[in-house]
C-alpha positions in Angstrom: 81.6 109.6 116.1 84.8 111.0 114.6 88.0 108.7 115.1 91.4 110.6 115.6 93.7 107.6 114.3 97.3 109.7 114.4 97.2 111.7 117.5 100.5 111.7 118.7 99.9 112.7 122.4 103.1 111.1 124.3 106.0 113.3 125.3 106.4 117.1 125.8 103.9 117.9 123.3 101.0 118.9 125.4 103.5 120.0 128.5 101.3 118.2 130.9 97.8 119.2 129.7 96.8 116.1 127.8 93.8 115.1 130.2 92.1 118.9 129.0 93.6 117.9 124.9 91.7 114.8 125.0 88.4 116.2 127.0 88.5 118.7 124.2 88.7 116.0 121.9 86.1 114.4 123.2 83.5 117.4 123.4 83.2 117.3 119.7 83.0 114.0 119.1 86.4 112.9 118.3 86.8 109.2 120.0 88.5 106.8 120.2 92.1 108.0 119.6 95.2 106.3 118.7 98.4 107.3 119.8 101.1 106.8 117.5 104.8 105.6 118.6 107.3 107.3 116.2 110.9 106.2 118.0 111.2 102.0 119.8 112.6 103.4 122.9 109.5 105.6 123.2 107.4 102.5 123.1 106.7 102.6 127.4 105.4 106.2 127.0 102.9 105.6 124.3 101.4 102.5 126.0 101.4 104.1 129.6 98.9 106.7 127.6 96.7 103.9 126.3 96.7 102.6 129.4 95.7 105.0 131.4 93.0 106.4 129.1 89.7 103.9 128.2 88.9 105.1 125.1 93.3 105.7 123.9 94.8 102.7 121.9 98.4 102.6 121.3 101.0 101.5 118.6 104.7 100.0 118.4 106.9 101.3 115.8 110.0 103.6 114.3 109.7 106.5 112.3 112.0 106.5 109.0 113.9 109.4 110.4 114.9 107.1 113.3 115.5 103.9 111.3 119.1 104.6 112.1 118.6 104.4 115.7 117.9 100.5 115.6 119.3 99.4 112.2 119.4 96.3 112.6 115.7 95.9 114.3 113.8 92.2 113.2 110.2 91.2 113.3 110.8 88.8 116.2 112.3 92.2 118.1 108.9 93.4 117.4 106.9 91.1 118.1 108.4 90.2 121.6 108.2 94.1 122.3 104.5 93.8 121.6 103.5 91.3 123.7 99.7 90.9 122.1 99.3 94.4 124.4 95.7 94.4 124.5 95.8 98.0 123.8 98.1 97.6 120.8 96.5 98.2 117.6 98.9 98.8 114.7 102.1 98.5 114.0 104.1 101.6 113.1 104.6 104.7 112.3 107.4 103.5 110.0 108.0 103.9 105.9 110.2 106.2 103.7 111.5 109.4 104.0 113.8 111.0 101.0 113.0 114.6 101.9 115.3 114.9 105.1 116.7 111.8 105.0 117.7 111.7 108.4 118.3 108.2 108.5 120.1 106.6 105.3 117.9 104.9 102.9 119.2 101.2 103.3 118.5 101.4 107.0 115.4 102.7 106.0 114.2 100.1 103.8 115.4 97.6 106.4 113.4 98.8 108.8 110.6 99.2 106.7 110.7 95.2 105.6 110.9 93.8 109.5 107.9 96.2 110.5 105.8 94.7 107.6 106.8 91.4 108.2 105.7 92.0 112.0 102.3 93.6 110.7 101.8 89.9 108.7 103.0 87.8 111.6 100.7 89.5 114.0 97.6 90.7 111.7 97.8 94.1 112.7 97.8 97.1 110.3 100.6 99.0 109.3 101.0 102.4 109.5 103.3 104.0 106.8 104.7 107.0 106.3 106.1 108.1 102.6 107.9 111.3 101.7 109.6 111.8 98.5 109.3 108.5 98.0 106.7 107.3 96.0 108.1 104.9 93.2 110.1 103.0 96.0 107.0 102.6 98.1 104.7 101.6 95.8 107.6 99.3 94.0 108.3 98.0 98.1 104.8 97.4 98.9 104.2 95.1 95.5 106.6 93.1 96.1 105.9 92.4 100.0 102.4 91.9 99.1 103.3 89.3 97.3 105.2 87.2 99.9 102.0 87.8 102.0 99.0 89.7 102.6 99.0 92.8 105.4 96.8 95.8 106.1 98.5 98.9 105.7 97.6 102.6 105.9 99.1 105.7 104.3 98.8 107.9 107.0 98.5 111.9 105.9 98.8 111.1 102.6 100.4 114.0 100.2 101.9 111.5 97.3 101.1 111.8 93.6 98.4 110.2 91.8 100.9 107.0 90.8 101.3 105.8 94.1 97.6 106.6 95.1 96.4 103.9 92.2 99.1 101.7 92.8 98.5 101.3 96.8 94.5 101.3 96.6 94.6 98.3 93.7 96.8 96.6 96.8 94.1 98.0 99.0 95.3 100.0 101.3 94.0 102.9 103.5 94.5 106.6 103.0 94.2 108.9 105.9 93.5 113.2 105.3 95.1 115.2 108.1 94.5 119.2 107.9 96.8 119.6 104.7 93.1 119.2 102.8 92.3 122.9 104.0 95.2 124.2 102.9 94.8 127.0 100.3 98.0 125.8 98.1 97.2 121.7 98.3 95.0 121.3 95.6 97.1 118.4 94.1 96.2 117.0 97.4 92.5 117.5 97.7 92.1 116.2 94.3 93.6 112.5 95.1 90.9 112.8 98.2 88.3 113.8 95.6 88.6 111.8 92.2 90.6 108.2 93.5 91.2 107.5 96.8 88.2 104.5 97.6 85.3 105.9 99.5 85.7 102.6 102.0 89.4 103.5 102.3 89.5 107.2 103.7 89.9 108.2 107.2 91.3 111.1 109.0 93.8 112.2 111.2 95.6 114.9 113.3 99.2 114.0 113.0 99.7 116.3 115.6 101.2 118.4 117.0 101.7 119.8 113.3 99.7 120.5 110.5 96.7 122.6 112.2 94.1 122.8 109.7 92.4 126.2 109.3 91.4 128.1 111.0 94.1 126.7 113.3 97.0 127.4 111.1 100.3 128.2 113.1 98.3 126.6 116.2 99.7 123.6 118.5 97.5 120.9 115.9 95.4 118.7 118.4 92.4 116.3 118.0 89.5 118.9 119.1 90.2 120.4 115.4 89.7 116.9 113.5 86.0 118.0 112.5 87.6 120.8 110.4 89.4 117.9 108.2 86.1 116.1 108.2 84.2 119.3 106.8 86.8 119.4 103.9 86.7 115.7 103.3 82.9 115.7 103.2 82.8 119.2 100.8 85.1 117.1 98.8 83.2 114.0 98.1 79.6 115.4 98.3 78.7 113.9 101.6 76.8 115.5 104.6 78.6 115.9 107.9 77.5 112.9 109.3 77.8 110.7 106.6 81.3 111.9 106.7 81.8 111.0 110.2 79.9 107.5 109.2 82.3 106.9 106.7 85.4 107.5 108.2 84.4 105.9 111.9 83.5 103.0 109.9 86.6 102.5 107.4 89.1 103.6 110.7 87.3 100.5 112.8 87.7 98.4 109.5 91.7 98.7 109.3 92.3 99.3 113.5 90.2 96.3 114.3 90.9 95.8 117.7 89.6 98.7 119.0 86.6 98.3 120.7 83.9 100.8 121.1 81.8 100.9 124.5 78.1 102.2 123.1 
């Protein structure tokens, strides 16, 4: 069992043909699959998904670049929109972005502190994203561990080494999306390789971009996850089902209210 834990499915992404995305997901072995909400007002869309699909769990949460859109969002705001969803299973995608900074930092980092304290209040995992940010994160996430323990994941991670040590001593997740089989990212593959924790890696599509090969310049989906898993497994010396072991295993360990039906 391979988990996809960033599939982004809601939208226009799949132009009405998610029902054959996920049955191609699940002919290899990919389930179950979280669907990630990047913008608040989004939110509906992503859980109607979860909803409607048994083995698709949802999440509640703004993406740096639209930190602007809702400045001024609380935990409480969170929280309420929530509503302990029984398909709810993270909170997020939010975090750091200083690469297009679409939304200015403050508003950022504001953002950033309400979703974590709504991951504490609640007990779910956080799902972070950080771009060209790495000494803030790492300096953030120190000082809101803390004021209080939370599970967090850095989803399709591509920071340096710093922030890698820094976030596992914390002990966070890591997540590998198809930038491991890229021919230039071996900076990248060598954080997977030498000191991301073996009970800390899992993979992920963050679709629809970021195909790996030999589905580069493709629409990314969750069908291709086994590629990332090859690369992961070629990278720490384990077999391709110890690889899908590993990863099911330390996916159910952050997201733990999925449940699996045998």
């Amino acid at each position: 069992m391979l988990i996809d834990s960033h599939a982004n499915l809601h939208g226009e992404t799949y132009d009405g043909e998610l029902d054959a995305v996920l049955e191609r997901a699940r002919a290899v072995g990919v389930s179950p699959i979280i669907a990630i909400c990047c913008r608040l007002g989004e939110f509906d869309q992503v859980k109607a998904i979860a909803e409607a699909q048994p083995d698709v769990w949802c999440t509640l949460g703004a993406h740096p670049h639209h930190a602007k859109d809702r400045p001024d969002i609380t935990a409480e705001e969170l929280i309420s929109m929530a509503g302990g969803h029984p398909k709810l299973v993270a909170i997020g995608e939010t975090g750091l972005d200083l690469h297009y900074n679409y939304s200015p930092l403050g508003q950022q980092m504001a953002s950033l502190r309400a979703h974590i304290e709504a991951a504490r209040r609640t007990g779910l995992p956080l799902i972070l994203h950080c771009r060209e940010a790495d000494q803030q994160m790492a300096d953030l996430l120190e000082e809101e561990m803390g004021k209080g323990a939370f599970k967090a994941l850095l989803h399709c991670y591509t920071g340096g080494e710093e922030l890698a040590r820094r976030a596992s001593a914390l002990g966070l997740w890591f997540s590998a999306s198809g930038i491991i089989t890229f021919k230039k990212a071996d900076d990248v593959r060598a954080i997977f390789r030498d000191i991301i924790p073996a009970n800390r890696v899992i993979i992920e599509t963050d679709c629809p971009y970021l195909a790996p090969a030999p589905h580069r310049g493709q629409r990314n989906e969750p069908g291709f996850l086994p590629h990332v898993a090859e690369k992961l497994g070629q990278l720490r010396g384990w077999s391709a089902a110890e690889t899908a072991q590993r990863t099911s295993a330390n996916c159910l360990a952050l997201f733990d209210r999925i449940t699996v039906t045998p």
